[in-house]
N, C-alpha and C positions, 0 to 999 in steps of 0.2 A: 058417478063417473069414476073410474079408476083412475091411479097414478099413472099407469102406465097412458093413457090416452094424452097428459099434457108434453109427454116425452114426443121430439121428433121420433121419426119412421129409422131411421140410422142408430139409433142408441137404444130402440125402444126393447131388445134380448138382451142388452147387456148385463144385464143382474144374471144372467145363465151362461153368458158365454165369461170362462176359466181361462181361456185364450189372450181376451179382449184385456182384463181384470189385470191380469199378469205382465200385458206389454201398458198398463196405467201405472202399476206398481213399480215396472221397471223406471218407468219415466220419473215419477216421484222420485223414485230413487237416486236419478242420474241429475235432472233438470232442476227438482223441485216444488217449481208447477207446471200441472197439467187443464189444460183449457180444451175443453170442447163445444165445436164451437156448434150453434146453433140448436144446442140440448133442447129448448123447449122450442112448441110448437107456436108460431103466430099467435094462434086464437089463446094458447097457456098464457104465453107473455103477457096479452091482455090483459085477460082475465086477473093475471096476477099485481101489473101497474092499477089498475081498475082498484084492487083490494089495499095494497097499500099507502096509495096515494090519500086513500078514504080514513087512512088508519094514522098517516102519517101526522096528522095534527096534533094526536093522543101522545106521541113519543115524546121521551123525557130526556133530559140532560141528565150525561152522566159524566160527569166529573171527576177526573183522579189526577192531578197532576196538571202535563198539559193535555188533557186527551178532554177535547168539547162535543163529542160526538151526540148522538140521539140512540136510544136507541127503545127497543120492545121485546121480549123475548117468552117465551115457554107460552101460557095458558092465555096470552094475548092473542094468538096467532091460531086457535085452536080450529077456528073456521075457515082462515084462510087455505089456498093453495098450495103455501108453503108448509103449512102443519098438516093438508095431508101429505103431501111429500114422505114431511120426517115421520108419518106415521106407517110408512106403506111396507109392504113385503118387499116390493122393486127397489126401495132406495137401502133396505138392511140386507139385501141381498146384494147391493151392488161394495157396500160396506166394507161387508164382511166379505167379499171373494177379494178385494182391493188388499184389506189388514189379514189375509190366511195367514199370512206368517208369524202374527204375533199372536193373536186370537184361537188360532187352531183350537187350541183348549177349553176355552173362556171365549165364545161367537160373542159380539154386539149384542144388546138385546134392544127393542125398538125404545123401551126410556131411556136407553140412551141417548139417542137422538135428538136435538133439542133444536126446535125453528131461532130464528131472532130475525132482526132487519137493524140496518144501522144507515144512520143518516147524518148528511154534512150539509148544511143550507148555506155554506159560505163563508169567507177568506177567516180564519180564525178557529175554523173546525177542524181537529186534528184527531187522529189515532195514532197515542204513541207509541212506542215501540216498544212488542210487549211478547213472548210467547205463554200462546194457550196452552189449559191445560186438557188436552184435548189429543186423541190419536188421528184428527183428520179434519179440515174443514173444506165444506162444499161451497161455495160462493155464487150463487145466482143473482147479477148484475138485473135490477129494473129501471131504476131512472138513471142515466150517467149524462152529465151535461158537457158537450165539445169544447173544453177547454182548453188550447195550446202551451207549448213552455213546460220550465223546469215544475211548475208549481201548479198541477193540472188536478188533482186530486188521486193521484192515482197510487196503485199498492206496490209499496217496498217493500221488498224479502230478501232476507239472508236464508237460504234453505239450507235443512240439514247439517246444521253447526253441532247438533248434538244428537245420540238416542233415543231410544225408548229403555235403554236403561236407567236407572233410579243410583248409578255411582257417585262418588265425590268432584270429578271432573263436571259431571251431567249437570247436576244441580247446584254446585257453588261456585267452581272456577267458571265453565263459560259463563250462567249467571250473571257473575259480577262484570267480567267483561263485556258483555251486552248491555250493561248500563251507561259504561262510559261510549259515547259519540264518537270521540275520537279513535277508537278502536274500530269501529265497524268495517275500517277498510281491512280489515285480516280475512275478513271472512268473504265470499264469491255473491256480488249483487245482484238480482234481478228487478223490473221495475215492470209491471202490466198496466196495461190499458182495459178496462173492462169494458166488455164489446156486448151489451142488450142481448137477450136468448141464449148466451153462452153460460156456461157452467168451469167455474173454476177450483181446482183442487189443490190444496197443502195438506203439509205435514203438521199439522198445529203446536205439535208441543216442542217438535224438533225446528222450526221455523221462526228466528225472531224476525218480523215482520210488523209493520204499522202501513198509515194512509197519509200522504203529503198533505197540507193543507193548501186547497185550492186558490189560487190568484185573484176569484173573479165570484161572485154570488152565482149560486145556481145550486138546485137540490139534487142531490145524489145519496140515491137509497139501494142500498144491496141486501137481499135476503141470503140468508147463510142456513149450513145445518153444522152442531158441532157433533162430533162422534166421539162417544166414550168419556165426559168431560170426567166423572168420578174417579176414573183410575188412574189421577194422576192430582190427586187432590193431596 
């Protein structure tokens, strides 16, 4: 089965339309993030809760701070849904016409691309607030449990506080400013809801961003793709 068959009928040329690509890239640029919604198809979603639900026992704690999240990442996922995804011509295609402007020179190559899934089973599971080192991440939402309130588990972004340059600004001042909390109001909020079948995109390395820790128990697992993690190592 191809990648392209778990793609809805609306997004399923986008890896060839340079049109489509450019008003995505604009929006990253403007918004931050960009959500589309309904990316996969029913029977995809499936398929894909189906796989991780099975997998999600395996996932480990990772631990840094306060970040209690779960997670699985690269040669785990190599059979799942998601690892074809990150393996496919459609998803380095959809990439690399998204990053033209940085990449022109130097395309994406498909190890780039790396699956993972991350999970929160409940009030004390946090992702702190952290920028990737990463030119882009994909976020395809599978289990999201209806939590209401400030504290629903859902994603905070500050987008585009910095570059894809490698300057003194880039990497030590905002850096250290993104450490401190009370700073965070300098920079422009966003806060998503992750909506099941949808497809969510940042700027990973230019985007400090984490996940609220939810109110209330309940499993919430998102698979992601990250793009280009080594160049920014």
């Amino acid at each position: 089965m191809s990648a392209e068959s778990f793609i809805s009928e609306r997004y399923r040329g986008l890896a060839g339309d340079g049109e489509e690509l450019a008003a995505i890239r604009g929006q990253l640029d403007t918004e931050g993030i960009v959500e589309l919604t309904d990316f996969l198809t029913p029977e995809a979603h499936a398929l894909l809760k189906q796989q991780i639900l099975h997998l999600e026992s395996e996932a480990t704690s990772s631990s840094a701070g306060s970040n209690q999240k779960y997670a699985l990442k690269g040669d785990h996922l190599k059979e799942t849904m998601i690892g074809e995804l990150a393996s496919s011509s459609y998803i380095l295609g959809v990439v690399n016409g998204i990053l033209e402007p940085w990449v022109a020179d130097d395309p994406i190559r498909a190890d780039e691309i790396v699956p993972g899934i991350n999970i929160m089973r409940g009030p004390g599971d946090v992702t702190a607030y952290h920028f990737d080192g990463t030119y882009l991440n994909v976020i395809l939402p599978v289990v999201v449990p209806k939590i209401t309130g400030e504290r629903r588990g859902q994603l905070t972004a500050y987008p585009n506080i910095r570059s894809f340059k490698k300057t003194f600004w880039d990497t030590k001042v905002v850096a250290a400013l993104a450490r401190v909390k009370a700073l965070h109001r300098l920079f422009r909020k966003r806060e998503v809801d992750y909506q099941e079948r949808g497809a969510y995109l940042f700027y990973g390395y230019r985007t400090l961003h984490g996940v609220e820790s939810p109110a209330e128990a309940g499993l919430r697992a998102v698979t992601n793709l990250t793009v280009g993690p080594k160049r920014f190592l």
